[in-house]
N, C-alpha and C positions, 0 to 999 in steps of 0.2 A: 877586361873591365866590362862588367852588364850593365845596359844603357837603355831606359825606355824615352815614350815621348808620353806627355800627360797630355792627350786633348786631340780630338780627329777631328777636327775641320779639317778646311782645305791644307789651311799650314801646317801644322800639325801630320797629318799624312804622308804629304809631299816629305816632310823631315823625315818620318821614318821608311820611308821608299830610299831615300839617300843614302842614310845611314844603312840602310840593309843591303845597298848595291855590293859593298866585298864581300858579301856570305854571312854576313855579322846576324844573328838573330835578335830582333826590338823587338820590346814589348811597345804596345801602344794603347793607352786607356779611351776608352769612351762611355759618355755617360749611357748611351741608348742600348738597350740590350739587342736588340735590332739588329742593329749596326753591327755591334760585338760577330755576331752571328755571322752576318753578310762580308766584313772582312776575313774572319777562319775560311768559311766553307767558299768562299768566292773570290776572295783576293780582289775583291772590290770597295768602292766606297760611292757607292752611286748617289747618294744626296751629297756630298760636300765636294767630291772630287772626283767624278766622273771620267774625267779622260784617261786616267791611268790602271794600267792593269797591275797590282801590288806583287811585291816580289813574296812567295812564300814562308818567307822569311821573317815577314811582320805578321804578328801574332797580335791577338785582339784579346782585351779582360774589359772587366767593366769593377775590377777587384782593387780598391786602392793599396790594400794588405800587398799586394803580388807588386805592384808598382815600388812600395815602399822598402821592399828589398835590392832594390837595383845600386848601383854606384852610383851612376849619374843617372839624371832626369833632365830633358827637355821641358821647360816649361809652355804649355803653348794655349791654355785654357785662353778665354775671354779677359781682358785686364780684370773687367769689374767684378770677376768671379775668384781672381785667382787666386786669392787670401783665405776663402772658405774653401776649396779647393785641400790648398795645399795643410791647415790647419787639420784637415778630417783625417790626414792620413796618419796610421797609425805610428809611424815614425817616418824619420827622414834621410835620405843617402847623402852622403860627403857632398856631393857638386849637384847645385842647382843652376841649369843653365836657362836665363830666360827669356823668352822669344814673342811673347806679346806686346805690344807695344798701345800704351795708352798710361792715364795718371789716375789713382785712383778718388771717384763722384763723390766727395764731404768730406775728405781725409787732406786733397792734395796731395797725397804721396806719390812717388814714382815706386815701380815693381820693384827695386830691389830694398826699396823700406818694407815692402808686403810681407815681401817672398825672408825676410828675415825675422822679423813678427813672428811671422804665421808659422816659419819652420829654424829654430834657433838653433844655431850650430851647424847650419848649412853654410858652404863657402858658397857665394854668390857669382856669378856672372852673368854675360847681358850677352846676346845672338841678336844684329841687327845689321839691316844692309837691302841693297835694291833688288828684291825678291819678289818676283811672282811665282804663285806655289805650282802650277800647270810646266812651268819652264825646269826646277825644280825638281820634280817629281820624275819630268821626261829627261835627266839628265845632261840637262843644257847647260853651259860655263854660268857659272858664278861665283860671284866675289864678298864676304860680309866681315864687319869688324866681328870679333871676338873679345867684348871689354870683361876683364878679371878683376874680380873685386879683391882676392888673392893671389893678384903679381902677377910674374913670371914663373914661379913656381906651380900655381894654379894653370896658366898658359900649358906648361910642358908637358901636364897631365891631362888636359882635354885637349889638347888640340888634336892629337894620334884619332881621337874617339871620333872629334868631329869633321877632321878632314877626309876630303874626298877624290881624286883625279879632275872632277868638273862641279868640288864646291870647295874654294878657297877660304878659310878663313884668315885674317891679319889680326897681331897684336894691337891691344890697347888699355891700358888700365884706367883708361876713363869712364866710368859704368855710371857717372851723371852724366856725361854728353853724351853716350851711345842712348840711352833712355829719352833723352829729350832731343834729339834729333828724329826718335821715329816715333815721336808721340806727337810732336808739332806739328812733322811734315804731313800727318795723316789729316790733318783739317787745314791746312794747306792745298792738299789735292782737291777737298771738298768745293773750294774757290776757285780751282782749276776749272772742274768741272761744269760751276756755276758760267764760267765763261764759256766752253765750248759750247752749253746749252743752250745761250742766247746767240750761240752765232756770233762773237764779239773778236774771233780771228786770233792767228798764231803771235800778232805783235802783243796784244793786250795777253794772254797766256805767258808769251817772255818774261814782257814786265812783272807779273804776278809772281811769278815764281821767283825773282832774283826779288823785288821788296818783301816778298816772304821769306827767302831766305834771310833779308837783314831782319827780320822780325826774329826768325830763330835765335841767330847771334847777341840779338839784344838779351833775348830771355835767357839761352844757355849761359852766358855771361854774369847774369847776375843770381844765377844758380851754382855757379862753379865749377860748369863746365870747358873746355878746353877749348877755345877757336880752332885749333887744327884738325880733331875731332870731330868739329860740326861741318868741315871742308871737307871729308872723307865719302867714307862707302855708306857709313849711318845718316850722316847729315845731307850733304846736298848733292850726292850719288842716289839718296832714295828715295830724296824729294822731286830729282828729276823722273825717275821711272815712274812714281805713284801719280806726276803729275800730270803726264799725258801718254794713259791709255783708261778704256773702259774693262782693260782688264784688274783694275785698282777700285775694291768695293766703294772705298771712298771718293775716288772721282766719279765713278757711275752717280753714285748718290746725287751728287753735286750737278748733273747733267742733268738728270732728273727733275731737279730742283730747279734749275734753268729754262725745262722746257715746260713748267709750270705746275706741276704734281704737287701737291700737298706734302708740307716735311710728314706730316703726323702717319697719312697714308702707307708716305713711302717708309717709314719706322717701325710700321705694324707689319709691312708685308715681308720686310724680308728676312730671308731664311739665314742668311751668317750676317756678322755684324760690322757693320762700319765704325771703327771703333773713335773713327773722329768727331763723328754727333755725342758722341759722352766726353770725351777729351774737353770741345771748344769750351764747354762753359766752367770747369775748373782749369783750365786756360787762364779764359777771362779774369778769372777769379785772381789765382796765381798772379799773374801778371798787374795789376792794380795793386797786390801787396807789396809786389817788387816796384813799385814804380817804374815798368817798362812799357813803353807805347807798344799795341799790336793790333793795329786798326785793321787788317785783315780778317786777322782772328777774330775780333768784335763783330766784325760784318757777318763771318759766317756761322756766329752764335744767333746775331738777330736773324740768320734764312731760318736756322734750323727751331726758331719760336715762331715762325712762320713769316717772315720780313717780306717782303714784294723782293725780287733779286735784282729787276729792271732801278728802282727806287734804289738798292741798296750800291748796286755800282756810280750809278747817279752822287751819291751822295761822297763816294771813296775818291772817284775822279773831282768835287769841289773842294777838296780839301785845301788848305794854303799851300803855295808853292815854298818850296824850301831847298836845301840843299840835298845830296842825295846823302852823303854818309852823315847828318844830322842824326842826332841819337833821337828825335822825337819822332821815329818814324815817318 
């Protein structure tokens, strides 16, 4: 079965290094011609993924025509891209597996409303789990759900494609909770961040992350996603990894932003994307139509319109005391 990846960033790459490790040949699309060039003739990716030397095995086009022949496709574009992305291509393979994680900005959809849109008659599934793409790429253990939007049926036939000796995937046919567990937890980290940046210590970061997690649960919950699912390798497996290191674009951001940078500054300058600054505010949004509290998540839509961070924890820690499994957050 021929298999590419749509999208060379870091993630993106790092998949198809993986996937190339049995001898398998990827294609892997990039929109830069550049680039295209630089992984053929170099087996490199010095702007997005630097530490890894690529196995010759991944092959580089900038040709969506050449992608559009394959069986399966990694999805791994930008969320807020990946609708136009996937619509340009001139047709579309059996299995789109996808690996961005974000909702998408005046739709409120999650990717696999996109990814079925934009490409009809693709079987869907979801790639999500505690990944850093540098670990990844160098072939270090990991573990990620694999949610099918077609079964176990759909399972039996990618799993062969996507499994690896040191990258586990696990069944799920939950592809709402695999999607909104690494869409949430990605502006989740961003509040991590915010804490290590002021120096606010490991006890306030615990707490953060378990009242984030109830935040998740509230919202997977009344989206229809599964509790057990959001306990997993998608939900609070990825929410711990994303949430304490600077190797997580989203928690840098978020440190950033603690140590007093400008959101706007730090939004212009960088080169890949944290995809939890576009996530929080149809978050916010979302969560208000569901009637679900997510007072984290609001906090770090008001850093990312520029909020004071000092002010804004201020105001999270006066909140009323209450009980802890309270559904009003």
């Amino acid at each position: 079965m021929s298999v590419g990846v749509l999208g060379a960033g870091a993630w993106g790459t790092a998949l198809a290094q993986m996937l190339a490790s049995d001898g398998r040949e990827v294609l892997l699309w990039a929109r830069e011609e550049e680039l295209v060039a630089e992984i053929n003739a170099q087996h490199t990716n010095s702007i997005f993924l630097p530490s890894a030397d690529l196995s010759p095995e991944v092959k580089a086009t900038n040709d969506l025509a050449e992608m559009a022949a394959l069986d399966t496709l990694l999805v791994v574009t930008p969320a807020q891209h990946m609708g136009s992305v996937l619509a340009a291509m001139p047709r579309h393979p059996r299995d789109l597996v996808l690996c961005s994680k974000g909702i998408e900005a005046g739709t409120g959809r999650l990717m696999n409303h996109v990814a079925a849109d934009a490409a009809p008659g693709s079987a869907i599934a979801v790639l999500s789990g505690p990944t850093f793409a540098h670990e990844v790429a160098a072939g270090l253990p990991t573990a990620v759900t694999l949610a099918c939007g077609g079964g176990e049926e759909q399972w039996e036939r990618l799993s062969p494609v996507i499994a690896r000796p040191t990258f586990r995937p696990y069944f799920s046919d939950d592809v709402t909770g695999a999607e909104i567990g690494g869409s949430v937890k990605n502006v989740l980290a961003i509040a991590c961040g915010v804490v290590d940046g002021l120096g606010l210590g490991q006890n306030a970061r615990a707490a953060l992350i378990a009242r984030g997690y109830a935040e998740m649960l509230r919202f997977g919950e009344a989206l229809g996603a599964r509790v057990e699912t959001l306990a997993g390798l998608c939900g609070l497996g990825d929410l711990v990894l994303t949430c304490s290191s600077t190797s997580s674009r989203n928690f840098s951001l978020g440190k950033a932003l603690g140590e007093g940078h400008s959101a706007v500054d730090l939004m212009a300058d960088r080169r890949t994307v944290a995809e939890g600054a576009h996530t929080a505010p149809v978050l916010v949004e979302l969560a208000a139509r569901h009637g679900v509290a997510m007072p984290i998540v609001t906090a770090v839509y008001g850093l990312i319109k520029g909020n004071d961070p000092r002010a804004t924890v201020s105001a999270l820690l006066s909140r009323p005391l209450r009980a802890e499994q309270e559904n009003a957050g």
